[in-house]
C-alpha positions as CSV (number, residue, x, y, z in Angstrom):
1,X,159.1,120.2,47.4
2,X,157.1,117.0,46.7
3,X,154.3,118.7,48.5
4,X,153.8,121.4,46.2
5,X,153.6,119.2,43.3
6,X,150.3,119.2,41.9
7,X,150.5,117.3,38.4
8,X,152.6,115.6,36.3
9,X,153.0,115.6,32.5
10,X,154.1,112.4,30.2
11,X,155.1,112.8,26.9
12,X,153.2,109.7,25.3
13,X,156.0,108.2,22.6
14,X,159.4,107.3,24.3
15,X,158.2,108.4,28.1
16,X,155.5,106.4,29.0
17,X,155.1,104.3,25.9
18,X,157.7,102.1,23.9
19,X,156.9,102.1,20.1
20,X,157.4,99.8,18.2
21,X,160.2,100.3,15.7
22,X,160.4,103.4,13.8
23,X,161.6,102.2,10.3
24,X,157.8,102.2,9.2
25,X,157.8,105.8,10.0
26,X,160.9,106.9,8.4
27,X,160.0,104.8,5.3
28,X,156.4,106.6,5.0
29,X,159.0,109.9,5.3
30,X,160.7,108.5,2.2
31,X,157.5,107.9,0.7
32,X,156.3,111.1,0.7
33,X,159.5,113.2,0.2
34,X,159.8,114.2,3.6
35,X,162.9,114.6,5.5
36,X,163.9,112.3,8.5
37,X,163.8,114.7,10.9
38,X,160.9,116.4,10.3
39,X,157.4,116.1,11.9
40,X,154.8,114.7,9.9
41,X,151.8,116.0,11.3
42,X,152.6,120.1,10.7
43,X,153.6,118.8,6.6
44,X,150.2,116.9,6.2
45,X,148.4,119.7,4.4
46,X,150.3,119.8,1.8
47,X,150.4,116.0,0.6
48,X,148.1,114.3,-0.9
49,X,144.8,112.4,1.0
50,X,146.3,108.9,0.4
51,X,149.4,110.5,2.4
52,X,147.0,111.4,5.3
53,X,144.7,108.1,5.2
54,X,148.6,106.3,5.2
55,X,149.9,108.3,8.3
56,X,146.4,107.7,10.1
57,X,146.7,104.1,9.9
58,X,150.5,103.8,10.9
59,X,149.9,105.8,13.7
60,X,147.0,103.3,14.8
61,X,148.9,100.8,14.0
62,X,152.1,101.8,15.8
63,X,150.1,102.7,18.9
64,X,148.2,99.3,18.8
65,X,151.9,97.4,18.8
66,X,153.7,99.8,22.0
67,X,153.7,98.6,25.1
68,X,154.3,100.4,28.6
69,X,158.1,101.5,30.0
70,X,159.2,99.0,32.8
71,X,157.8,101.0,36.3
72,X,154.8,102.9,34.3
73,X,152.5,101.4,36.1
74,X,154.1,101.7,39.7
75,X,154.8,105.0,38.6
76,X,151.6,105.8,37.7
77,X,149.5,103.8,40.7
78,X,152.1,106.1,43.2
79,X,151.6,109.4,41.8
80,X,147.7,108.6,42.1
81,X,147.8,107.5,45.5
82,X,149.3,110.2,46.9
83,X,146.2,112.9,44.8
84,X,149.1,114.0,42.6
85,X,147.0,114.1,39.1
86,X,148.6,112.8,35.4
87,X,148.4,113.4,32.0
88,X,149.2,112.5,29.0
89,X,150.8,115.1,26.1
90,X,151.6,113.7,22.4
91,X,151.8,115.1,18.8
92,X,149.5,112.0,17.9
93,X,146.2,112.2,16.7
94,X,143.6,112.0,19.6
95,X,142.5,108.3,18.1
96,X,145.9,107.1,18.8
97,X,146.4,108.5,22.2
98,X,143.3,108.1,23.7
99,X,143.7,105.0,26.1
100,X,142.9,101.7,24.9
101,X,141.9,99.0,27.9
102,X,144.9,97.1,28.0
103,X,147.1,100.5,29.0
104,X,144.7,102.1,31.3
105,X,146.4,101.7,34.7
106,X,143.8,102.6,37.5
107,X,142.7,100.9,40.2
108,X,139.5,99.0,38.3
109,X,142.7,96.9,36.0
């Protein structure tokens, strides 16, 4: 089976990366009336600018402050080595989630 295996997909938040605590999410949530459980991004349109501008920032910021899940990296370097091909998947905005140096994993780090 593992030779038919072409690519795998990582879910950014929670898979590959651990965030920092949450409360800062759920407290922007609170901010702006919206339930716990719901997604921000699909209920940005209909908040104010300063709601969007704040939920940019605390999702730089969040991203900034995760680190990599223990084995990532070995996971990662493996997966390569053997021409199976990655990416990455997340609701974030494509400034948080494209790479920053210190969590590239490749074989240049």
């Amino acid at each position: 089976m593992n030779a038919d295996l072409q690519a795998v997909l990582f879910d950014m938040d929670g898979t590959i990366l651990a965030p920092e605590e949450h409360s800062s999410l759920l407290e922007f949530k609170a901010r702006w009336g919206l339930p716990a459980d719901q997604l921000v991004v699909p209920n940005l349109s209909r908040l104010p600018q300063a709601a969007y501008q704040g939920f940019i920032e605390l999702e730089s910021s969040l991203a900034q402050h995760s680190v990599l899940r223990p084995g990532v990296p070995e996971l990662l370097r493996r997966l390569t080595s053997r021409g199976i091909k990655t990416a990455l998947v997340t609701n974030n905005s494509t400034d948080s989630a494209v790479p920053s140096p210190r969590c590239t994993v490749s074989g240049s780090t």
